[in-house]
C-alpha positions, 0 to 999 in steps of 0.5 A, spaced: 511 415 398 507 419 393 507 427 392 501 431 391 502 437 387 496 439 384 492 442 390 498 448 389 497 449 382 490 450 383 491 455 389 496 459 384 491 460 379 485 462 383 490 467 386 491 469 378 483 469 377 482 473 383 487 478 381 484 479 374 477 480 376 480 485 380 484 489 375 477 488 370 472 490 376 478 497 377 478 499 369 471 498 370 470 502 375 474 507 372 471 507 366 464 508 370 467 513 374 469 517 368 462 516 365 458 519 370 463 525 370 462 526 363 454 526 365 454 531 370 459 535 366 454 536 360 448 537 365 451 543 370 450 549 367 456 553 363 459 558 367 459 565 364 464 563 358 471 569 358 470 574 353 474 573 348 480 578 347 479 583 342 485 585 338 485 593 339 488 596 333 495 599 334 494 606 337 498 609 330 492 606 325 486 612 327 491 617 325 492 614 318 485 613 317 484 620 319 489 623 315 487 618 310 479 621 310 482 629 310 486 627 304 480 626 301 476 632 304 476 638 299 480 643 303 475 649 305 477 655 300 478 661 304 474 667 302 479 673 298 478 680 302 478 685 297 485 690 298 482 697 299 485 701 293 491 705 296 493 712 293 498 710 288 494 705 284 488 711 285 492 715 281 493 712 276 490 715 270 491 715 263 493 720 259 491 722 252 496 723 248 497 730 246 494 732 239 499 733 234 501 740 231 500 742 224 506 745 223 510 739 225 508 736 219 512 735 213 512 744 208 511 750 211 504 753 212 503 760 207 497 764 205 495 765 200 489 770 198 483 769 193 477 773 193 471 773 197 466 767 196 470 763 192 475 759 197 472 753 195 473 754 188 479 756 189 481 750 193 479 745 188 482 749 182 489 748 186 489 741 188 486 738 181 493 744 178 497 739 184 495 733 181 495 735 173 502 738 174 504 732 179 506 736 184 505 732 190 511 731 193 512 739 194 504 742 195 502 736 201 495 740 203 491 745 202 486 748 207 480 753 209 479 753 217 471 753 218 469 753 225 461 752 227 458 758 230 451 758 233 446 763 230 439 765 232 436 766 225 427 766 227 427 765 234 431 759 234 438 756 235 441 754 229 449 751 228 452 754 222 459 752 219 463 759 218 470 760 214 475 763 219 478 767 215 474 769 207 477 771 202 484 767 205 486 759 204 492 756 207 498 751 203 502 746 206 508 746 201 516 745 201 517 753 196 521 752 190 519 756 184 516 751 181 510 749 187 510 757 187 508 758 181 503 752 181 500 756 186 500 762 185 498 762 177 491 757 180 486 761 178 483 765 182 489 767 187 491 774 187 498 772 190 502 770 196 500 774 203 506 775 208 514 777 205 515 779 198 511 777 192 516 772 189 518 770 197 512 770 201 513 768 209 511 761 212 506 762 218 510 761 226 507 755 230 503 759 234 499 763 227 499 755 225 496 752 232 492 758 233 488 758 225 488 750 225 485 750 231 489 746 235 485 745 242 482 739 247 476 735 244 471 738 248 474 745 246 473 743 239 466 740 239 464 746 243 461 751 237 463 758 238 457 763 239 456 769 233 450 773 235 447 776 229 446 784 232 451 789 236 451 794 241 447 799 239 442 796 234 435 796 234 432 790 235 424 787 237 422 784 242 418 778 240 417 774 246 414 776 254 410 781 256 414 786 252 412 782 245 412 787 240 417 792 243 423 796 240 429 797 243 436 799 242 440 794 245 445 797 251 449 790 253 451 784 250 453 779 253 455 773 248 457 768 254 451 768 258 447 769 251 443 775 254 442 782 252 440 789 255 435 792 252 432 799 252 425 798 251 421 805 251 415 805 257 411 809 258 415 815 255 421 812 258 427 807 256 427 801 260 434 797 261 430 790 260 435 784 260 432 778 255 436 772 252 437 771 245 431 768 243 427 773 245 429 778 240 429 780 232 433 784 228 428 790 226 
């Protein structure tokens, strides 16, 4: 008997066929889906993307850069308001220093007498006999006090230096017998004044501050006044409505630089008050 097997063979392998046309029509069909997924993918509109996250910076970095700008900014400068002066300070006021006195320095001060008119000679003549007989160290100063006096001479004002004492000069020495006999064999000087003729006295520190003048600056550039007439001295008058008039001066006030005078009017003395420029010595 005789066996056929080859229908069965057939049948498996269309079986086999079968189920692979099936498996490639299913990745076809995958794939095709795939596709057609992918298309209306790229044809629909994108939705309003996300916005992107913003890294915020940490909440300490605005005070740095705050910090970090302020510290290149300029500081404002504060305006200094002035400090009123209080007492204390107005106070303050510097003092000269006092003059020094004359009867402080080195010797004592002594007069010496010479005649009238010749001081400056006399003067002279001691301080080349000091120099010639090398008595420096003993004879230091010798000195004739002078002032400046105001004097009416024409009409005007005129300042004139005046001696304080004529016919007497001041000497500045340490006395022994050599320095006296210096001085007072000086040609000229009739002697020592004050004491006895071989001691004569040294002047006191008043007599001293008083003949040398020591006074304030204002004092001693002030020029003292010496009027040129006296109490009842005829003088004229040469200025004003009474130009011309005699008179004989009744008053004289030498601060006020005014003077009364008696001027005759009318047959009767007038008492009119006039300055110093307005009247002459007859």
């Amino acid at each position: 008997m005789t066996l056929t097997t080859q229908p069965a063979e057939s049948h498996d392998f269309e079986e086999n066929e079968t189920d692979l046309v099936a498996e490639d029509e299913q990745v076809e069909s995958d794939e095709q889906v795939a596709a057609d997924e992918q298309v209306a993918a790229d044809e629909t509109p994108d939705s309003d993307p996300e916005p992107e996250a913003v890294d915020q910076p940490p909440a300490e970095e605005p005070a740095e850069e705050v910090t970090e700008t302020a510290a290149t900014q300029p500081e404002p400068v504060a305006e200094e308001t002035p400090t009123p002066a209080t007492d204390d300070s107005a106070e303050v006021v510097e003092t000269p220093a006092p003059p020094i006195s004359p009867y402080d320095k080195p010797g004592d001060w002594y007069v010496i007498h010479s005649y009238s008119g010749y001081e400056n000679k006399v003067k002279a003549n001691l301080e080349t006999r000091i120099q010639s007989m090398h008595m420096e160290d003993r004879i230091f100063e010798v000195h004739i006090p002078m002032e400046d006096v105001v004097e009416f001479k024409g009409g005007k004002k005129v300042t004139v230096p005046k001696k304080v004492f004529p016919g007497y000069i001041l000497v500045r020495m340490t006395l022994d017998d050599d320095s006296w006999y210096a001085v007072r064999n000086t040609p000229g000087v009739t002697g020592f004044v004050a004491g006895n003729a071989q001691k004569p006295t040294p002047l006191s520190r008043r007599e001293v501050e008083r003949f040398l003048g020591v006074q304030e600056e204002e004092e001693k550039g002030k020029p003292r006044f010496k009027p040129e007439w006296d109490v009842g001295e005829q003088v004229r008058v040469v200025t004003g409505p009474f130009a011309d008039f005699n008179g004989m001066i009744e008053e004289l006030n030498v601060d006020q630089q005014k003077v009364v005078v008696l001027v005759n009017i009318f047959g009767r003395d007038t008492p009119v008050e006039l300055g110093f420029e307005d009247i002459q010595k007859n």
